[in-house]
TORKOL-4160 file (C-alpha; in steps of 0.2 Angstrom, whole numbers, padded with zeros to 4 digits, m for minus):
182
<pt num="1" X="m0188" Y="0091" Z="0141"/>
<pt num="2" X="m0187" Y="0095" Z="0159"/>
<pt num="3" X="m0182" Y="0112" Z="0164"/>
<pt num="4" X="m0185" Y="0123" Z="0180"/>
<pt num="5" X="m0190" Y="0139" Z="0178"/>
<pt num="6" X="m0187" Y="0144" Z="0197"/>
<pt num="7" X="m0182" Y="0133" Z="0213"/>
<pt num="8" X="m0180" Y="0137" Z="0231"/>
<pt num="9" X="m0187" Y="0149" Z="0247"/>
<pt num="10" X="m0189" Y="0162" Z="0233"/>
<pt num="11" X="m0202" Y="0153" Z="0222"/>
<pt num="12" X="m0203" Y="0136" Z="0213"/>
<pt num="13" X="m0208" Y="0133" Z="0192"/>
<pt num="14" X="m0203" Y="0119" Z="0183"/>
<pt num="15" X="m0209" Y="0113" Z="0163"/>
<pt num="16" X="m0211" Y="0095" Z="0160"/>
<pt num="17" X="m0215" Y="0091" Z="0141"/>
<pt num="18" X="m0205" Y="0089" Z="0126"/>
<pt num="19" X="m0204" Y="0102" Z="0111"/>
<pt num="20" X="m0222" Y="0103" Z="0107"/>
<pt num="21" X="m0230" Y="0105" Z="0124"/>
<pt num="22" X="m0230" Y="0101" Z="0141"/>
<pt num="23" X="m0235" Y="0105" Z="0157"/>
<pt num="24" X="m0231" Y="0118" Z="0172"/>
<pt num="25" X="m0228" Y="0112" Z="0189"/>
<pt num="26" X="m0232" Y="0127" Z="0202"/>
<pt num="27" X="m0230" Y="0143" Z="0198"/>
<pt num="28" X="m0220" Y="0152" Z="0216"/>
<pt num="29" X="m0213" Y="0165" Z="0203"/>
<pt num="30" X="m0221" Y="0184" Z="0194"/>
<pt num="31" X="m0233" Y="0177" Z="0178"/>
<pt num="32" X="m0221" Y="0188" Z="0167"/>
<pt num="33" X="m0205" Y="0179" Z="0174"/>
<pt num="34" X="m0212" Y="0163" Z="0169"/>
<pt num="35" X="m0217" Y="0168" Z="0154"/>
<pt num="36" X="m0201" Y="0177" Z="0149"/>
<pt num="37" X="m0194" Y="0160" Z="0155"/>
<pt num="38" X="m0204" Y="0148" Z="0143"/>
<pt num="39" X="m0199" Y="0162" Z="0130"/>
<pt num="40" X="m0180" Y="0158" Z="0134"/>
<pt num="41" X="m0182" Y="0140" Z="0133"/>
<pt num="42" X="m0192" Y="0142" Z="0114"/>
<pt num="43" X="m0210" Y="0138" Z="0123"/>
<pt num="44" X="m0225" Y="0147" Z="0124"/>
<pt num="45" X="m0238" Y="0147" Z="0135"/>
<pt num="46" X="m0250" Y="0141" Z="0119"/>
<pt num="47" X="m0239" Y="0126" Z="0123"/>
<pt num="48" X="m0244" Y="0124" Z="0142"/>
<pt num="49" X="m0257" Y="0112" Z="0143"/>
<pt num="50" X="m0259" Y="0112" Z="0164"/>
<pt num="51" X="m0253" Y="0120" Z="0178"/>
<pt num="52" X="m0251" Y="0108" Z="0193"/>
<pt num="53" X="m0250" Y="0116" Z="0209"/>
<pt num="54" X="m0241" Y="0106" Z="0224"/>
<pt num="55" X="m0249" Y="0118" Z="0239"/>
<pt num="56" X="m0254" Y="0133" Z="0245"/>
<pt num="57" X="m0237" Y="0142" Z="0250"/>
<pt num="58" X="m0234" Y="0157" Z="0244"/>
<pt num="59" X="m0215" Y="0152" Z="0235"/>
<pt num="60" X="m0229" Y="0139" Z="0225"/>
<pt num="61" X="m0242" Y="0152" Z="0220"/>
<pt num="62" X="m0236" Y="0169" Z="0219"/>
<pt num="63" X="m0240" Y="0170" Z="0202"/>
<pt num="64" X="m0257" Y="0160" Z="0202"/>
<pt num="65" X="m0268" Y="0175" Z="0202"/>
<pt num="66" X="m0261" Y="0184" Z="0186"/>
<pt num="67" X="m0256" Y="0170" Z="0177"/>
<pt num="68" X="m0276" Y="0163" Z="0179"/>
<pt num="69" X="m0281" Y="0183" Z="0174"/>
<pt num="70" X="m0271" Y="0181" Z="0158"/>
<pt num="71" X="m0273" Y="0164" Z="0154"/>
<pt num="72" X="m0287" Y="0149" Z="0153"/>
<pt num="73" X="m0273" Y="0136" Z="0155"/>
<pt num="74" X="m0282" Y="0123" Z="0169"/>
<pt num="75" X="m0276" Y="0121" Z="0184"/>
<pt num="76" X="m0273" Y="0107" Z="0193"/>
<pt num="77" X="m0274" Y="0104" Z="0214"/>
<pt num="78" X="m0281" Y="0092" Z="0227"/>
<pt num="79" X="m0297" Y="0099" Z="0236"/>
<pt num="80" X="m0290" Y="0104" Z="0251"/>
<pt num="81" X="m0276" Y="0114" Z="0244"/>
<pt num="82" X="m0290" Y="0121" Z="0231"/>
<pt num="83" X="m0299" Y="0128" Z="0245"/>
<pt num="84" X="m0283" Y="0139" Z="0249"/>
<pt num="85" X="m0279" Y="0142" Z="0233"/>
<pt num="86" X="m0296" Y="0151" Z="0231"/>
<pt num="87" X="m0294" Y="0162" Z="0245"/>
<pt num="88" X="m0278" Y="0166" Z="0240"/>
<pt num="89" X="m0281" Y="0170" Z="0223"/>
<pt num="90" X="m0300" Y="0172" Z="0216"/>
<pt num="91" X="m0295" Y="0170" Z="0199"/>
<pt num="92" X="m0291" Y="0154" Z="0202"/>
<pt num="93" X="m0309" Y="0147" Z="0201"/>
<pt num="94" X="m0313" Y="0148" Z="0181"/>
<pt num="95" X="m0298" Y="0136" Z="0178"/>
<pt num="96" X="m0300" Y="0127" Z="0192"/>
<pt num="97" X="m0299" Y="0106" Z="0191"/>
<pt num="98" X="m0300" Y="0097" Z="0208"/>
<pt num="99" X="m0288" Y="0080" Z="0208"/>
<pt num="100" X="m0289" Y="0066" Z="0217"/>
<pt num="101" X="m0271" Y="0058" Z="0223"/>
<pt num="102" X="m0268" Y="0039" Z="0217"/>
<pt num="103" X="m0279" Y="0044" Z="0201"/>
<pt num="104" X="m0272" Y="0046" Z="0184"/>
<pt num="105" X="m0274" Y="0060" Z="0173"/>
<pt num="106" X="m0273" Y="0060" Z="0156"/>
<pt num="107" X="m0272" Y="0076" Z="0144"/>
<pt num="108" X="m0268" Y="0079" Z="0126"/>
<pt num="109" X="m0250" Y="0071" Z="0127"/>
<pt num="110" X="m0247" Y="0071" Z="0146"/>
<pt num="111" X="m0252" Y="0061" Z="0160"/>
<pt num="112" X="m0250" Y="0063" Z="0177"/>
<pt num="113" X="m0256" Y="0058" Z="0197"/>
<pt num="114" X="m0251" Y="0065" Z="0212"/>
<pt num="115" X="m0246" Y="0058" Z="0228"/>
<pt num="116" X="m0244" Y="0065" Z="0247"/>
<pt num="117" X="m0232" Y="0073" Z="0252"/>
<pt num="118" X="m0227" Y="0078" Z="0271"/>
<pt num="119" X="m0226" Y="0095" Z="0276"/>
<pt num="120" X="m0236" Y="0111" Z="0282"/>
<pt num="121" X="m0248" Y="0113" Z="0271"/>
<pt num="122" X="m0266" Y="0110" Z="0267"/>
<pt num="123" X="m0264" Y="0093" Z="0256"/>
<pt num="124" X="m0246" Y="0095" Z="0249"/>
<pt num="125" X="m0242" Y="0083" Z="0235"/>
<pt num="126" X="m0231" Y="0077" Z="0222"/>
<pt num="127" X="m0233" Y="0072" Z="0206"/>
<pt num="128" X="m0228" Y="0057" Z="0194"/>
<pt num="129" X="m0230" Y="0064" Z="0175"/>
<pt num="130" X="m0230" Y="0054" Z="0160"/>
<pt num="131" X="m0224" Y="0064" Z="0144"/>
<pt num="132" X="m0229" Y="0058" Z="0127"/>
<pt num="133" X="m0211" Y="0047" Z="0124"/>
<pt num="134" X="m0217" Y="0039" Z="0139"/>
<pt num="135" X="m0203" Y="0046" Z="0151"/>
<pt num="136" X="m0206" Y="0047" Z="0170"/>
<pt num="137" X="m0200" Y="0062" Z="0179"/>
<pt num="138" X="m0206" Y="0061" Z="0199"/>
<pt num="139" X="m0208" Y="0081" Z="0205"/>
<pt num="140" X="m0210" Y="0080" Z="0223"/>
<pt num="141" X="m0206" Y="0099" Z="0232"/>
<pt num="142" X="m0203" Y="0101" Z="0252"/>
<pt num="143" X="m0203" Y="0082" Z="0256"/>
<pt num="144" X="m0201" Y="0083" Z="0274"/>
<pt num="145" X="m0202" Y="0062" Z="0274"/>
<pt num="146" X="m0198" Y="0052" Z="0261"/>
<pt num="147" X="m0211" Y="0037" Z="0267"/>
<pt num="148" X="m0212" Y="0020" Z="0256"/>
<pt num="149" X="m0223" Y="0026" Z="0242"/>
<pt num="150" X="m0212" Y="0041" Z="0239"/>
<pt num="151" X="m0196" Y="0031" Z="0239"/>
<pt num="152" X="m0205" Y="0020" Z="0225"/>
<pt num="153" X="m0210" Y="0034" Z="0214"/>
<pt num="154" X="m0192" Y="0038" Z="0215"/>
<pt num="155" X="m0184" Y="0023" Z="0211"/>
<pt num="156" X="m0197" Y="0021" Z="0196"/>
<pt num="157" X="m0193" Y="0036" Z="0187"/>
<pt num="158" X="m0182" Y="0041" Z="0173"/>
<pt num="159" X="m0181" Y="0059" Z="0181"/>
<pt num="160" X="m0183" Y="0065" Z="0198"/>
<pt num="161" X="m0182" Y="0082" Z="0204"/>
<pt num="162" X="m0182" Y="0085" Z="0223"/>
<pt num="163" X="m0182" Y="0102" Z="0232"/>
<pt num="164" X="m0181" Y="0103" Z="0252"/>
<pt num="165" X="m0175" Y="0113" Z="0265"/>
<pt num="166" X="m0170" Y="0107" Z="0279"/>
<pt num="167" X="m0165" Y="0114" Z="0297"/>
<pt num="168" X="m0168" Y="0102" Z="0310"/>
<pt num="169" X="m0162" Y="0117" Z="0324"/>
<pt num="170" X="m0180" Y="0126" Z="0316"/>
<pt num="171" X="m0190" Y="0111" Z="0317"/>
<pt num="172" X="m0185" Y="0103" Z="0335"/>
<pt num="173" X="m0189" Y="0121" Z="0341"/>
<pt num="174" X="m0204" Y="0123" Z="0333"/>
<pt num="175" X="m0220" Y="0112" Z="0341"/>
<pt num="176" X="m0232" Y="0119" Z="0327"/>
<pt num="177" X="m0222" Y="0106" Z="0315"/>
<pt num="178" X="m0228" Y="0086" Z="0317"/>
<pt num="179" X="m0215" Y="0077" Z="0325"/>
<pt num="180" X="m0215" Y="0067" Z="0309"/>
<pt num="181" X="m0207" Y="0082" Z="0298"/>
<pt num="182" X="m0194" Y="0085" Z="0312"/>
């Protein structure tokens, strides 16, 4: 089961699992939206066994500080997207897991490793999650390139979900962004 709770400049939220349990990817939306979400797709968050967070951005974590107040679901992020996600929201730090990309993690009945990403952030990444049929859905959120590694990922999954924005007017315009996401 894939299902996205939220997507886009408003906040981002998706489910990867199947019936039993699975895992959160971001949570850029209110904790009681995406638990009224899980509640519409017949999931609890009993049934949550991680939150993966791709970056810092707000439409990523807006719900990160409540949803760690009310929860001791662990939380998944690269170091230097980890260090923002303190300072952001200190509640972070109980649940806290610090990831490695290129390394695979494996939890009750999920498996995942995340991969770079480019874009504006601290250490954005993407992640390649395994779910206990063995099915491979690529989450990849804000791609500003898609280099060789990504393109593979994506050709070697059974799932892909994808969200950019794009204005290449904004990003010509704008020298704070690497030339390599214009």
């Amino acid at each position: 089961r894939v299902f996205t709770l939220q997507s886009g400049s408003n906040g981002n939220c998706t489910f990867v699992g199947d019936a039993e349990s699975g895992i959160l990817v971001d949570i850029g939306l209110s904790f009681s939206r995406a638990k009224a979400g899980l509640e519409e797709a017949k999931m609890s968050l009993s049934q949550i066994e991680a939150l993966l967070i791709t970056h810092e951005h707000i439409d990523h974590i807006k719900g990160l500080e409540v949803f760690c107040k009310k929860t001791d679901i662990p939380v998944y992020a690269t170091e230097k997207t980890a260090e923002k996600l303190i300072f952001h929201a200190p509640s972070v730090e109980k649940n806290l897991h610090i990831i490695e990309k290129g390394r695979e993690y494996c939890l009750n009945r999920t498996s995942f490793t995340a991969f770079e990403v480019y874009h504006d952030s601290a250490d954005a990444v993407g992640y390649r999650i395994t779910t206990a049929d063995n099915r491979k859905v690529v989450y990849s959120t804000d791609a500003g390139h898609i280099d060789d590694a990504l393109f593979k990922n994506l050709c070697d999954a059974d799932f892909n979900i994808i969200e950019a924005n794009y204005d290449s007017g904004m990003l010509m315009c704008n020298a704070a962004y690497p030339f390599l996401l214009r």
